[in-house]
C-alpha positions as CSV (number, residue, x, y, z in Angstrom):
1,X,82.1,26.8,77.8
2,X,81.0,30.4,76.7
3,X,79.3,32.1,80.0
4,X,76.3,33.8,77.5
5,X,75.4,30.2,76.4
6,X,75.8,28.9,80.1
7,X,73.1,31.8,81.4
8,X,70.4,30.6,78.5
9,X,71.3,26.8,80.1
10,X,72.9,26.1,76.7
11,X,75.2,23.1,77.4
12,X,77.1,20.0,75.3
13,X,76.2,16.5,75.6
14,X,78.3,13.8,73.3
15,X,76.6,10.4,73.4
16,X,79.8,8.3,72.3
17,X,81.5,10.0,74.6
18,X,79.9,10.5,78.1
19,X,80.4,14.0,78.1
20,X,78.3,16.5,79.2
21,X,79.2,20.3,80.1
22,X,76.4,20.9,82.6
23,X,78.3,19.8,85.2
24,X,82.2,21.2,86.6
25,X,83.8,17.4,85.5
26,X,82.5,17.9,82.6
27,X,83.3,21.3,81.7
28,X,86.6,20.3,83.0
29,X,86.6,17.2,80.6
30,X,85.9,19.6,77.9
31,X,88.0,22.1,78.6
32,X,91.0,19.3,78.6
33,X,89.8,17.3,75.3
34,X,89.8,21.2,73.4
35,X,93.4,21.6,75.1
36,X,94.9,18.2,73.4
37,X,93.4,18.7,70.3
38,X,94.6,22.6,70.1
39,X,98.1,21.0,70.7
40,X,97.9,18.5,68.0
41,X,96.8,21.0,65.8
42,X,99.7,23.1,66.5
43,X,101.9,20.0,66.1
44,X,100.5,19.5,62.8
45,X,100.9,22.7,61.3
46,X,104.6,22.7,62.9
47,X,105.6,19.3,61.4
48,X,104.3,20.4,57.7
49,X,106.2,23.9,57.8
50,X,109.0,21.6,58.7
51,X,108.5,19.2,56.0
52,X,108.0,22.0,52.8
53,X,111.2,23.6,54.2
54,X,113.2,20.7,53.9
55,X,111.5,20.3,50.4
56,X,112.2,23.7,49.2
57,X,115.8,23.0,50.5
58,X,116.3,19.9,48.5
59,X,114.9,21.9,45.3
60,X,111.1,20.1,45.1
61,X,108.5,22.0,43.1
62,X,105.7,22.6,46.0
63,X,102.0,22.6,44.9
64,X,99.8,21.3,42.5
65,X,101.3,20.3,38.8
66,X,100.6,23.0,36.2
67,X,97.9,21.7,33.8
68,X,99.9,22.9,30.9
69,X,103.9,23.5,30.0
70,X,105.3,26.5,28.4
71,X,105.1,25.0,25.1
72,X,101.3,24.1,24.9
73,X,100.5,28.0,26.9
74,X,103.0,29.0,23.7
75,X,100.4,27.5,21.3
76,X,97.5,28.7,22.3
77,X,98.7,32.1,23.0
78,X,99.8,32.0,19.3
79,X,96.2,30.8,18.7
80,X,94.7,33.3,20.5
81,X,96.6,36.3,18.7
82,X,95.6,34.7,15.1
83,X,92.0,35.2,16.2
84,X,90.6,31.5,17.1
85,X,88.2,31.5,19.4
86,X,88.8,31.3,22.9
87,X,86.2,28.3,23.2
88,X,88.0,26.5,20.8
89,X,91.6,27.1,22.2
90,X,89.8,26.1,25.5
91,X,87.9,22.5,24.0
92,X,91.9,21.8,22.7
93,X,93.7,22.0,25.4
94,X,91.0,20.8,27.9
95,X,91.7,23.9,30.1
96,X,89.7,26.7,31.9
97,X,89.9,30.1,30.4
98,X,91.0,31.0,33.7
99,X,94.2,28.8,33.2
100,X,95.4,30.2,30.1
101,X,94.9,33.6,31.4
102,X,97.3,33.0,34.7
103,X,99.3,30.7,32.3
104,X,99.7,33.7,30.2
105,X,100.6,35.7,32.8
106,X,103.0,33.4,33.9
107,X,105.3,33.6,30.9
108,X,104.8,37.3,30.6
109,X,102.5,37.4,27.8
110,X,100.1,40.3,27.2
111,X,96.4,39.1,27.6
């Protein structure tokens, strides 16, 4: 428990729990409960870094799906440069302009 909110008499009570910090069991109780769930946290993290290596190792694609392939970012680049609207290009492929542009990027277009 921080000392500045102990000197105002600033404590934690959980109903559900019986815990209260007021009192040295159960700042101690506190103080223990933080410590397991630091150390699952930690084993968390550890276990996923784990896991997307041994993706990355057996050649998965990590992260969300693009929204579209290099053939549709193809077409409406070629849309864009024959002067449709970007609204429309947008409505077609039912993208964000924002996703063309990094799409556009991606393939090494010139936006």
């Amino acid at each position: 428990m921080n000392d500045d909110l102990r000197a105002h008499g600033i404590g934690l009570e959980s109903l559900s729990e019986n815990l209260e910090t007021s009192s040295p069991f159960g700042e101690f109780s506190f103080h223990i409960l933080a410590s397991v769930a630091h150390l699952e946290r930690r084993i968390i993290v550890e276990r996923t870094q784990v896991g997307l290596a041994a993706a990355k190792r057996r050649g998965q694609a990590l992260g969300r799906k693009q929204k579209l392939d290099d053939e549709a970012l193809t077409h409406a680049y070629l849309s864009m440069l024959a002067g449709q609207d970007i609204s429309v290009i947008v409505r077609h492929f039912g993208a964000a302009p924002i996703t063309l542009k990094r799409g556009f990027v991606r393939m090494g277009a010139v936006v």
